[in-house]
Phi, psi and omega in degrees: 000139175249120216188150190250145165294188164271096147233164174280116189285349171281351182292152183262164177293312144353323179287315193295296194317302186281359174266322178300328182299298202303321169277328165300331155305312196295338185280314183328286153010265187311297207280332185219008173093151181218162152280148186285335157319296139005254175297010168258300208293312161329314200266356181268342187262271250288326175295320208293331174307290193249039202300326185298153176304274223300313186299309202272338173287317190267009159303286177333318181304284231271327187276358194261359145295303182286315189268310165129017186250147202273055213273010173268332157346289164302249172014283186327309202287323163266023183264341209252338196279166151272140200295139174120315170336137150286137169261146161201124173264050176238000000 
C-alpha cells in the first residue's frame, strides 16, 4: 500500500522508527497474521512513545483513515488472546 504513517515530528529518530515498527505489526495483523507476543511487545514500545489516550487515539485514527487498519481493533484482540497465540484480523 501506498500511505505515509503518523509521526510527531518531535519524536527522535528512534522513536520514530518504533512507532513504524508498531504500524507494520498492525499491517501484519490484517495481511498475513501476527503473534500475539509480538504485537504486545510493539504496542508496549509504542505506548512507551505515546503514553497518552488522546495522543494515540488520534495517531491511531489518522493511520487507520489512511490504511484501513485498526490498532485499536488489533490491540483489543490480542490483550483478549493467551499468550503464544497468532492474531489475524482477516
Amino acid at each position: 500500500m501506498e500511505y505515509q504513517y503518523p509521526i510527531d515530528y518531535h519524536w527522535s529518530t528512534e522513536e520514530i522508527v518504533y512507532v513504524i515498527k508498531f504500524f507494520e505489526a498492525v499491517e501484519r495483523a490484517y495481511e498475513k497474521g501476527i503473534s500475539r507476543d509480538e504485537i504486545m511487545n510493539a504496542y508496549r514500545r509504542f505506548k512507551e512513545i505515546v503514553p497518552g489516550k488522546a495522543e494515540e487515539k488520534k495517531i491511531c485514527g489518522e493511520f487507520e483513515e489512511t490504511s484501513g487498519y485498526s490498532s485499536y481493533k488489533t490491540i483489543k484482540k490480542a490483550k483478549e488472546a493467551d499468550t503464544g497465540v497468532k492474531i489475524s484480523m482477516t
